[in-house]
C-alpha positions in Angstrom: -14.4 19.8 19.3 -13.6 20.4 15.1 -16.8 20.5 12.9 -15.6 18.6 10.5 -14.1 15.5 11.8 -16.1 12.2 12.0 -17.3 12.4 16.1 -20.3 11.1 18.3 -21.2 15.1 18.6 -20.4 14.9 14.8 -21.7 11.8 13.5 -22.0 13.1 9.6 -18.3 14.3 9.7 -15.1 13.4 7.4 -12.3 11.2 8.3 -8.8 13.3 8.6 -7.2 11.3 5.8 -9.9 12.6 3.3 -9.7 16.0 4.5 -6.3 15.8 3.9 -6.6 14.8 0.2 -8.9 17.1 -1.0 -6.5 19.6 0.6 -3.7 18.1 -1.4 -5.6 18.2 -4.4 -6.3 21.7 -4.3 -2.5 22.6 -3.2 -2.1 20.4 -6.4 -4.1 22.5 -8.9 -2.3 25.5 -7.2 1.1 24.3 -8.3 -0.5 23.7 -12.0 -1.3 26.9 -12.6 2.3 28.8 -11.4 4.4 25.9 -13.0 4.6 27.8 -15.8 5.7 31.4 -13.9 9.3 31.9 -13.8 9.1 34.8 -11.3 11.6 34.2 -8.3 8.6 34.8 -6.4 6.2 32.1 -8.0 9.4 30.2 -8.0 10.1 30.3 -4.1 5.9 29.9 -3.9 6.0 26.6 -5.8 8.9 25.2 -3.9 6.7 25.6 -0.7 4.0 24.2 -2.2 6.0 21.1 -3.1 7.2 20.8 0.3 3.8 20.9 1.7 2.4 18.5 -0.9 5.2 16.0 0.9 4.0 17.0 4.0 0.4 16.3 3.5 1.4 13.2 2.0 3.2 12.0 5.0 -0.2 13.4 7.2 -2.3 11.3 4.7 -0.5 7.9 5.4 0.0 8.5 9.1 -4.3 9.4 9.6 -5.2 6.0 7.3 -2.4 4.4 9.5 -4.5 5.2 12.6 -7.6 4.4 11.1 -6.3 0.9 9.6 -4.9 0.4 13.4 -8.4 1.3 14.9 -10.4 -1.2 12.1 -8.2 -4.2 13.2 -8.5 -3.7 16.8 -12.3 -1.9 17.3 -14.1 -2.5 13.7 -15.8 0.1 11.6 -16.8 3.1 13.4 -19.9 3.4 14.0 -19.8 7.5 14.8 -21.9 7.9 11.7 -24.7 5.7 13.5 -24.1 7.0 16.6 -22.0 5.0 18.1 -19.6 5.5 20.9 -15.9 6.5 20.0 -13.9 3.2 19.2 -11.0 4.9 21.7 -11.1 7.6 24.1 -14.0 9.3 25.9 -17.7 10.7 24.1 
């Protein structure tokens, strides 16, 4: 089982949606600071990076998707209490 995610072995973890964002900001402040580097290879960098900023975004509204979907049908989890998983098994 991950480390970092919110779990009942892992009751003090992150949800994946915030995980996410701080990893777009920091792919973010990457971008920043080649914007201004014309290089073909900063160039063919940043237009990676651009393409996984989209791709994060898309990760970022499909995990609070899930987690809206699992508040409406279970409630608040209550991993961070203890709690039993709202789906699957402990």
């Amino acid at each position: 089982m991950t480390r970092y995610l919110v779990s009942h072995e892992n009751p003090t973890g992150r949800k994946l949606e915030d995980i996410l964002m701080e990893l777009r900001a920091d792919v973010l402040t990457r971008c920043t600071k080649i914007s201004s580097d014309e290089r073909p290879e900063a160039l063919h960098v940043l237009a990676n990076n651009v393409k996984v900023l989209d791709h994060l975004t898309e990760a970022i509204e499909l995990a609070q998707d899930s987690t809206q979907l699992l508040n409406r049908a279970f409630g608040p989890s209550e991993a961070d209490k203890g709690g039993p998983p709202r789906i699957g098994e402990a």
